[in-house]
C-alpha positions as a printed Julia matrix, in Angstrom:
196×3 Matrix{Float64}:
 -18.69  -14.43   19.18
 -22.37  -14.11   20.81
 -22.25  -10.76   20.27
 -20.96  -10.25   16.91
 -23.64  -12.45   15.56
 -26.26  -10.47   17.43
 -25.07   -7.5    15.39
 -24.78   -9.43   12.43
 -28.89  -10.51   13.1
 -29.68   -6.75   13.62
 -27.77   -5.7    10.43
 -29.5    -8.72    8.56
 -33.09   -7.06   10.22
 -31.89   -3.35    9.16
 -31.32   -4.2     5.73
 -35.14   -6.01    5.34
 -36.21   -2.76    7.39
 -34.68   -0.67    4.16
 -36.28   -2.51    1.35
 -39.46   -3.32    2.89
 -40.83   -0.18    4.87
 -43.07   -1.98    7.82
 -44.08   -0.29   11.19
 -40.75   -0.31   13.35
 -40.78   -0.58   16.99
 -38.57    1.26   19.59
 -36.63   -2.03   20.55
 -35.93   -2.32   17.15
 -35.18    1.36   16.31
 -32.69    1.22   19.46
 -31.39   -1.82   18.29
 -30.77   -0.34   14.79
 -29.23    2.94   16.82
 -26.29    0.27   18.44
 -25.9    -1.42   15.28
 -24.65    2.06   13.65
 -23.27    3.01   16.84
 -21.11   -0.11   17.1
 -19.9    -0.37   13.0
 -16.31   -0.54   14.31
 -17.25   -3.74   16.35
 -16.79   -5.49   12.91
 -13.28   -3.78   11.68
 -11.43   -6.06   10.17
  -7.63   -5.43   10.63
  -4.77   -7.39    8.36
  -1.48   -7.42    8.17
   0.47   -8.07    4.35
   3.62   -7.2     2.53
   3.69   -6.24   -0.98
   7.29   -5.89   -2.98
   8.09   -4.1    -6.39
  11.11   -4.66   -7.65
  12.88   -2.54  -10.18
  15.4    -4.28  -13.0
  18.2    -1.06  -14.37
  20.27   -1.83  -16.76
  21.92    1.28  -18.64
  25.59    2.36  -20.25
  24.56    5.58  -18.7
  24.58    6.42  -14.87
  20.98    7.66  -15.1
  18.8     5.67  -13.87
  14.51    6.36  -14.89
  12.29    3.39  -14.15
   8.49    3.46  -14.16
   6.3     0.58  -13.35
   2.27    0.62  -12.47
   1.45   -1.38   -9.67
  -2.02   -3.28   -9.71
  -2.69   -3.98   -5.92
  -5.82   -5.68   -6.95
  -3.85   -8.4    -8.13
  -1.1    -8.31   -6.15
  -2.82   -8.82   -3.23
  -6.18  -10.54   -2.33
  -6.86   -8.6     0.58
  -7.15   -5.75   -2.02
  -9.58   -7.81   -4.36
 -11.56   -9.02   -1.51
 -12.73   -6.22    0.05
 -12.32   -3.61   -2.64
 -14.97   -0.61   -1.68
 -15.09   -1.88    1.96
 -11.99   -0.85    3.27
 -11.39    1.8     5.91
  -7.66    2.76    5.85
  -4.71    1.63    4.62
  -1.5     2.93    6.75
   2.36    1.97    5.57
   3.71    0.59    8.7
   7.6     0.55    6.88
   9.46    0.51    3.59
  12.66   -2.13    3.3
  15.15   -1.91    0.3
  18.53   -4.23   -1.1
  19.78   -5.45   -3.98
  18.65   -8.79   -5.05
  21.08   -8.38   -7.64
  24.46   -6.98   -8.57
  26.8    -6.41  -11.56
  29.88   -3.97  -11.19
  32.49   -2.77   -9.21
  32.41   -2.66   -4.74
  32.32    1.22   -5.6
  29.65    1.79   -7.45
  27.49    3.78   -5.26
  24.38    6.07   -6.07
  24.96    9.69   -5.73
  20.9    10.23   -5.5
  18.35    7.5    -5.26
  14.64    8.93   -5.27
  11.87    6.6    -5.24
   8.24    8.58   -6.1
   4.65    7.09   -6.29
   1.73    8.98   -8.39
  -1.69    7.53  -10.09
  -1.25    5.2   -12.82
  -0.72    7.88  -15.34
   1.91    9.39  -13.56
   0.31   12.45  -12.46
   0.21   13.88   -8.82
   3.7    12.56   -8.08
   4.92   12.62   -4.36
   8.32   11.54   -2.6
   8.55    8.67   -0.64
  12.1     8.52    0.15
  15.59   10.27   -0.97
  19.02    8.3    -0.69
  22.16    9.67   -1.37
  25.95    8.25   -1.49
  24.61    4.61   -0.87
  27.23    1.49   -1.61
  25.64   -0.93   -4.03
  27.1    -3.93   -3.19
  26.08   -3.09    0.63
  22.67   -3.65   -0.35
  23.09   -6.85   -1.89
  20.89   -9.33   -0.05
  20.47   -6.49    2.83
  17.28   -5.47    4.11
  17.4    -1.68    4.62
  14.84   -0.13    6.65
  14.25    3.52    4.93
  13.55    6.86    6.52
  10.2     7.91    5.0
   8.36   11.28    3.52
   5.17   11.61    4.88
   3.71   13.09    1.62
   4.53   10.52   -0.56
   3.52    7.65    2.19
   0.1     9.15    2.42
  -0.83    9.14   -1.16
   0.55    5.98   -1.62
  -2.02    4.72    1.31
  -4.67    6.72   -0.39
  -4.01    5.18   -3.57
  -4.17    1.87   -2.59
  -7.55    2.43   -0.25
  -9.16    3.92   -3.47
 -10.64    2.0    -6.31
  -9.31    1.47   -8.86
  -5.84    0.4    -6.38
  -3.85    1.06   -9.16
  -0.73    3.58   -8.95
   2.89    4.19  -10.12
   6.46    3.97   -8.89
   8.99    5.6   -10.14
  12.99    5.44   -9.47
  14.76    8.28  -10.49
  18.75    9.0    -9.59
  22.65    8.3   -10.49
  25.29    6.34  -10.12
  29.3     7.52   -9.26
  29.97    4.98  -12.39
  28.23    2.81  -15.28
  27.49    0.16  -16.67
  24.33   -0.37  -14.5
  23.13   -3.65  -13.94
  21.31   -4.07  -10.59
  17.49   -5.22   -9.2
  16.43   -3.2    -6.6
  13.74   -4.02   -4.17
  11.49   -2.09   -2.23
   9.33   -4.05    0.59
   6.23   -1.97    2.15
   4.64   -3.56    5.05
   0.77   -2.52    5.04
  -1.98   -2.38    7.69
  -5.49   -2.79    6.21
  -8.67   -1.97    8.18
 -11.83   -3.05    6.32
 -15.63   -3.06    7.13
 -17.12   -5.96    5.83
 -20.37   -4.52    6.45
 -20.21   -1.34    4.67
């Protein structure tokens, strides 16, 4: 605690240093050298979930969803430190059905789920499914197998102002009606800088 307030002192002194050009001494120069030296003594590292959930409900068996996800207001950590973050880094992706109309064999042949900017350009993959059971999902946490692609944009996206991007679920079903909410659940490491 000591020690991150001595930093905090010297970053308080660098910053009058900047504005107001004054005769600096070595202690103070060395001081200034640790301070840089050290930046990752003030990482701040956080832990949060964010879900998007997708509502499909077609005649056809095609399913097309788009949605733009805001992470600014979806999560505070976002909001708070904005321009100061480091890195963001998916630690997972869960899936399931929170809901469920039809048959125990509806199934989709294909599931893709994509992210992009907001505008729906630079698309990448983030996961494929095939031959996957509906009503297996319902109320079933599904851990997913990842692309590392699409996972990296997606951090990069939400690092980078404006944190705004888009999901998209594209695939089929064996059968239709379609009436379903699907879930998706990404667990997210944030490292942030409060100092930059």
């Amino acid at each position: 605690m000591f020690l991150k307030a001595f930093f905090v002192l010297l970053w308080q002194l660098k910053t009058r240093i900047m504005k107001k050009p004054t005769i600096i001494s070595a202690p103070i120069i060395a001081a200034l050298f640790l301070l840089t030296a050290c930046g990752d003594l003030f990482d701040v590292v956080e832990n949060f979930y964010f879900e998007h959930e997708f509502h499909v409900t077609s005649s056809q068996q095609v399913i097309n969803e788009f949605a733009v996800v805001d992470m600014s207001e979806k999560e505070d950590l976002i909001a708070d430190y904005g321009s100061k973050i480091k890195k963001i880094e998916i630690q997972s992706v869960w899936y399931w059905l929170s809901e469920h109309t039809g048959s125990v064999d509806q199934k989709f042949n294909y599931l893709s789920l994509n992210v992009a900017k907001a505008d729906g350009s630079e698309s990448a993959n983030i996961v494929n499914l095939q031959n996957v059971t509906l009503s297996e999902l319902l109320s079933n946490p599904t851990g997913l197998s990842l692309n590392e692609a699409g996972i990296q944009k997606l951090n990069e996206l939400i690092k980078n102002g404006p944190h705004r991007f888009s999901l998209s679920l594209n695939g089929e079903t064996n059968e239709a009606p379609l009436n379903f909410k699907v879930v998706f659940e990404f667990q997210v490491k944030m490292t942030a800088n409060p100092l930059n």
